[in-house]
C-alpha positions in Angstrom: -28.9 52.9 -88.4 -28.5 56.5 -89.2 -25.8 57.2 -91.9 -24.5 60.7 -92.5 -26.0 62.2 -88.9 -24.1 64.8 -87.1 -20.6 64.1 -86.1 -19.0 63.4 -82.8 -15.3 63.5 -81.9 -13.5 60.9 -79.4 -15.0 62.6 -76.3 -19.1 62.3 -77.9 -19.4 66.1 -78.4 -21.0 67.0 -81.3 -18.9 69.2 -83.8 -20.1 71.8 -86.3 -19.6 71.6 -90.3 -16.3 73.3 -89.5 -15.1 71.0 -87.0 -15.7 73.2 -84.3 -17.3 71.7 -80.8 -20.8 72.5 -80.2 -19.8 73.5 -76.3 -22.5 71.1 -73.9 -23.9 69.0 -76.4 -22.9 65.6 -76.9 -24.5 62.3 -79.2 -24.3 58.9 -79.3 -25.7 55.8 -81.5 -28.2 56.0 -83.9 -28.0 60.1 -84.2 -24.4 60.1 -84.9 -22.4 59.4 -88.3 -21.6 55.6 -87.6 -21.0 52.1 -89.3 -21.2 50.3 -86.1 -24.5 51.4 -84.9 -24.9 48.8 -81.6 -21.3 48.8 -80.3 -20.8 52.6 -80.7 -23.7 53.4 -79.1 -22.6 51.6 -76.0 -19.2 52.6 -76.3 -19.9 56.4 -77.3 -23.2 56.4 -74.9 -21.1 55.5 -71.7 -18.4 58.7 -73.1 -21.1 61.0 -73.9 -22.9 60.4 -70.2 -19.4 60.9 -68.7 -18.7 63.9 -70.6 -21.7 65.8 -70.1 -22.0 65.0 -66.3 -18.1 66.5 -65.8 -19.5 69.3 -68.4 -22.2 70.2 -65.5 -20.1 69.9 -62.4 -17.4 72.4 -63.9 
């Protein structure tokens, strides 16, 4: 389980130090800042898939 890896909002997109979102990139599971590694990534896996297939189609 990774502690302390990058940071993802509500939505899975990965956010810069300064809280920014890093536009088309999005992380879930082991690579993000979690404490439930297994349930997030199922949870934030299914979100970040979502989220980056509407990304593409816009």
């Amino acid at each position: 389980m990774t502690r302390g890896g990058c940071i993802a909002n509500e939505k899975a997109q990965v956010l810069t130090n300064s809280g920014e979102v890093v536009e088309g990139l999005y992380a879930a599971g082991e690579v993000t800042a979690t404490s439930q590694a297994y349930s997030a990534a199922v949870i934030f896996g299914r979100i970040s898939g979502e989220e980056a297939a509407n990304y593409v189609l816009k």
